[in-house]
N, C-alpha and C positions, 0 to 999 in steps of 0.2 A: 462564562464560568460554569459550564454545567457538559462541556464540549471537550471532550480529552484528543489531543493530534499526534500523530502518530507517522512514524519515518522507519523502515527498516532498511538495510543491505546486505547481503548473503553473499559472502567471497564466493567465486567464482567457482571455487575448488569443493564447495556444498550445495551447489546450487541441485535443483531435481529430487532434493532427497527428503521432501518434505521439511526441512526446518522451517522456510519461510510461511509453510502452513499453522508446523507449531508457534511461531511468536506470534501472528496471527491472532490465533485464539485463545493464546495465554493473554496477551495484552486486551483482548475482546473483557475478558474476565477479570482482569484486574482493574481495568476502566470501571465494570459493571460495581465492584467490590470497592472502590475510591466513591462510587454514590454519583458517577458519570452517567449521564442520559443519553451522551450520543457519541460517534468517532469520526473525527476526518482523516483523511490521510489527502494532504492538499497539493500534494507533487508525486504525482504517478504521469511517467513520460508516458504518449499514446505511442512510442513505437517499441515501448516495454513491455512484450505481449504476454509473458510468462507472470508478471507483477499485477497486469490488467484480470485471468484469467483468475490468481488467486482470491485477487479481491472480489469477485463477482461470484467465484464458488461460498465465499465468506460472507454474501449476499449482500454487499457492497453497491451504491448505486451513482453511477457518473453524473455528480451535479450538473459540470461543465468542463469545456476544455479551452482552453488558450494556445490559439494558432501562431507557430514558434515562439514558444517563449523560452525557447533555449537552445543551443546548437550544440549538441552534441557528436565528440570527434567518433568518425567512424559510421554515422548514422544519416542515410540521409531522409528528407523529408518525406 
C-alpha cells in the first residue's frame, strides 16, 4: 500500500510522438501527489523495445524478467 502500478498502451497510430513519454510522467506525478513512494510497471514484454527504452529514460530499473511468459502473435522469442 505505498506502491502505485501502472500499465499504459499507445494505438499504434500515436506511437513516436512522445505521448507515451507524457503519461509516463504525468502518472510519475500523480503517484508522487496520491502520497505514493514508489511505481511498478510489472508487464513490460523484453521484446518491446521502444516500452523498454522509455522506461529506463524515465530511470526506471528492471527488477527481473520472466522467460516466456507470454507468446506473443507476430513475435518471436
Amino acid at each position: 500500500s505505498g506502491i502505485a502500478n501502472g500499465g499504459f498502451i499507445v494505438s499504434e497510430n500515436w506511437r513516436g510522438k512522445g505521448i507515451g513519454k507524457l503519461m509516463g510522467r504525468v502518472f510519475l506525478r500523480l503517484a508522487k501527489d496520491l502520497g505514493f513512494y514508489g511505481v511498478v510497471f510489472n508487464l513490460v514484454f523484453a521484446t518491446n523495445k521502444a516500452s523498454i527504452a522509455l522506461w529506463t529514460h524515465l530511470k526506471f530499473v528492471r527488477a527481473g524478467t520472466i522467460p516466456r511468459c507470454a507468446r506473443l502473435k507476430g513475435v518471436d522469442d
